[in-house]
N, C-alpha and C positions, 0 to 999 in steps of 0.2 A: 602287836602283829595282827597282821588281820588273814582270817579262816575264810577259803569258801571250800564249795564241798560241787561235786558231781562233775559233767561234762564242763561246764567251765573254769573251773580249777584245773584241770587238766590241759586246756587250749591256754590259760593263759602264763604257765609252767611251758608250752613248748612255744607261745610267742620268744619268752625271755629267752628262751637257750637260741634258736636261731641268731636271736638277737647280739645275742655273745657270742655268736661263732663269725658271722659277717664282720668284716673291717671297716673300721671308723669310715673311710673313704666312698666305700659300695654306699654304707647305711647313709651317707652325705647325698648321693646323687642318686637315689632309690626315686624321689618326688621328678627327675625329669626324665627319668629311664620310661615310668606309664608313661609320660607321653609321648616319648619318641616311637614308640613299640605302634602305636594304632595312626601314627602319621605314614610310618613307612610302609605298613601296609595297603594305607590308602595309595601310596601312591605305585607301589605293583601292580595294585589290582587296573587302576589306570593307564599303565603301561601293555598290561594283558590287555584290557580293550582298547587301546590306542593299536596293537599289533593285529589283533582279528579285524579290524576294520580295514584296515591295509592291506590287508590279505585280503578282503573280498570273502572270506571262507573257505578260503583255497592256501594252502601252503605257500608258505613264501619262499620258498627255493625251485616249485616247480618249473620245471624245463617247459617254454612256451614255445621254442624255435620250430617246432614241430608247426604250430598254428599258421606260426608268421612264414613259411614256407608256402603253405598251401594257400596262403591271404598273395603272396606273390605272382605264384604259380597263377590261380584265378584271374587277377589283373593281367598279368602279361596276357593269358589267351583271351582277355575282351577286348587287347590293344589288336592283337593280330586280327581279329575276327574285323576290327572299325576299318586297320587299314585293308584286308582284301575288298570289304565293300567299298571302301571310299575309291580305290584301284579299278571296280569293276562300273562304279555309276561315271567314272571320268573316260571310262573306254566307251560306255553307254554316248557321253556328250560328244567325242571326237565321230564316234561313227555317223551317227547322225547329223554334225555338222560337213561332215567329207562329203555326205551324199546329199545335204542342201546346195552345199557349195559345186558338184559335179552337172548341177541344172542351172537353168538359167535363170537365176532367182537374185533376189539381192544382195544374199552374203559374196557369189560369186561375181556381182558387179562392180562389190568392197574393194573384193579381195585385187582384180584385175585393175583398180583406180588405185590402190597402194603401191602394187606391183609398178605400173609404170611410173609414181612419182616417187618413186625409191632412189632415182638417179640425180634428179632435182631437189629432193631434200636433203641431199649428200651421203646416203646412209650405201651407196656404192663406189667404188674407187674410181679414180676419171683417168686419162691419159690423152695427152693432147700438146699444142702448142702454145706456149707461153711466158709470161717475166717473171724471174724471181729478181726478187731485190732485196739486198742484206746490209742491215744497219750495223752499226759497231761502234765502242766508246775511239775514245784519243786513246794514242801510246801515251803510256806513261813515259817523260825525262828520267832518264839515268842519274840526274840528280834530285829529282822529287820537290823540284822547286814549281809553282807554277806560275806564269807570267804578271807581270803587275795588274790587280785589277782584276781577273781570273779567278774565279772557285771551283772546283771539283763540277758543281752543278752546270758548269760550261763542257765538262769535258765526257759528259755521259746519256746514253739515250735515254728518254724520257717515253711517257704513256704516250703524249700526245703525238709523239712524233712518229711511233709504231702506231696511231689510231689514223694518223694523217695519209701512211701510206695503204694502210686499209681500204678507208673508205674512197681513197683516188680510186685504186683498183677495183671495188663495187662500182663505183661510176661510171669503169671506161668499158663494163658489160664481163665481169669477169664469168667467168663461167661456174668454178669451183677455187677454193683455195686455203692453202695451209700454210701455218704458222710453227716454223720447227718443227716441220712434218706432222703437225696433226691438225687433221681436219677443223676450220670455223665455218660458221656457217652467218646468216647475214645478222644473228642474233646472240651471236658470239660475245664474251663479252676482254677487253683486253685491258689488262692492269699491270703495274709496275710498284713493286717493292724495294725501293730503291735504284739501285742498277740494274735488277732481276725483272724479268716477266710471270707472270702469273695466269696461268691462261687452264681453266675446267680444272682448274684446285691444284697444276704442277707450276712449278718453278724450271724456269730458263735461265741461260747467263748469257751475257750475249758474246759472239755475233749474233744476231736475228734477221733470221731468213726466212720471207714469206715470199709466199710459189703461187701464181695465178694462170689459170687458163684462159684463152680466150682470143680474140683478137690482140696479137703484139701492136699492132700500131695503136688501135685506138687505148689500151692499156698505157703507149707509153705517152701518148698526149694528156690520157686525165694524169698520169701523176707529174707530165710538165705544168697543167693548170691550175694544179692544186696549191694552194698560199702556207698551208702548215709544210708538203714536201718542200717546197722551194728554202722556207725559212732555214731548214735542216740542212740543205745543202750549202745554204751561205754560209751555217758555223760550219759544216765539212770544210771550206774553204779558208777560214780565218783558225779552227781549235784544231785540224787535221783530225776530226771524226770521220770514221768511214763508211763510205755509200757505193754500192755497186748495183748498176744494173743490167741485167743480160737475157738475149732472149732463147729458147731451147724447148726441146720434145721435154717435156716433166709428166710427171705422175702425183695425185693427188688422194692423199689413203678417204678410206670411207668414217664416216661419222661414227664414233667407237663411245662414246659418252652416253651419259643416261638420257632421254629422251621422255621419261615420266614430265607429264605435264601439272604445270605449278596454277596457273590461272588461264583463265578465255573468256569469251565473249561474245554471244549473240551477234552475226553482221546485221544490219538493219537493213 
């Protein structure tokens, strides 16, 4: 047996006893317990300054609505503030141009050269004497056969034949004129989607009825001279499509379409 003597006799009499009081099991995993113990502290303490930096140094349940009110509040009264001045320099540009335009200057020269071509570029309503003439498909047969030889494409108005009675009617001096009452003008443009029209981006079904001012006679000779009307009328007479012409007091509405300008060009 082996003797020792003093403090460490003593420490090594109360290693054993713990040692016997602990279960096999603890004394087993004693070697990974130190290391778990200085991991998991590492990783609080990185959790604690993962959190203060998010915070900024400021609590992180502080109530900020307070701020964000006042940050609102502030924007709105600079919105108000831009629109009264934007309100007061546009009353600045009206008054000043009222009182260029009240002398005899050249905005008032503009102004009185629009003024009177306001009628001539259709952007007022007309009323006068004139032909309308109204296109229209074939009746359909009650039995929906159609004759030998015959397609559909015989029995329905077409672009050209609504372009045909157009431009006769420019030619014979029209004055103004509409197309299922809305104003064309000479740069109008006229399309067909099958048996539909298409005219300033709406759809029409027909009948189609275009309304012209002007001289009735000479109206009704350009569209006897015209080769596209006449062809139209010969299928009126062979497919029974229909064509009416008549002449009458009409009214013509004013040009309602956007009028923003796409292209131009210098006259030489």
């Amino acid at each position: 047996m082996e003797y020792t003597s003093g403090a460490a006799s003593w420490q090594k009499v109360l290693r054993r006893a713990v040692a016997g009081l602990l279960p096999r099991r603890a004394r087993q995993r004693r070697p990974g317990w130190s290391i778990g113990v200085p991991l998991i502290a590492a990783a609080a303490g990185l959790l604690f300054t993962t959190t203060a930096t998010t915070a900024g140094g400021t609590p992180l349940r502080e109530d900020r609505r307070p701020q964000l009110t006042q940050l609102i509040e502030d924007r709105r009264e600079q919105v108000e503030t831009s629109e009264q001045r934007a309100a007061r320099l546009r009353a600045e540009v009206e008054s000043q141009t009222a009182a260029l335009a009240d002398t005899d200057g050249p905005i008032k020269a503009q102004r009185d050269r629009a003024a009177a071509s306001r009628q001539a570029a259709g952007f007022t309503a007309l009323t006068g004497t004139g032909v309308t003439v109204e296109l229209n498909d074939a009746a359909r047969r009650a039995d929906q056969v159609l004759p030998k030889g015959v397609s559909n494409d015989y029995l329905v108005v077409h672009q050209g034949d609504v372009q045909a009675v157009v431009n006769a009617l420019w030619a014979g001096g029209a004055e103004a004129m509409s197309i299922m009452n809305v104003r064309v003008l000479s740069t109008s443009a006229v399309r067909c989607v099958g048996n539909t029209l298409l005219l300033h981006g709406r759809v029409y079904s027909p009948p189609f009825k275009i309304v012209a001012i002007g001289d009735p006679a000479a109206l009704q000779q350009a569209l006897a001279a015209s080769e596209g009307v006449r062809l139209f009328r010969d299928a009126v007479d062979h497919y029974q499509l229909g064509y009416s012409e008549t002449v009458s007091t009409v009214t013509v509405p004013a040009f309602e379409d956007s009028t923003a300008l796409r292209s131009a060009t210098v006259p030489q």
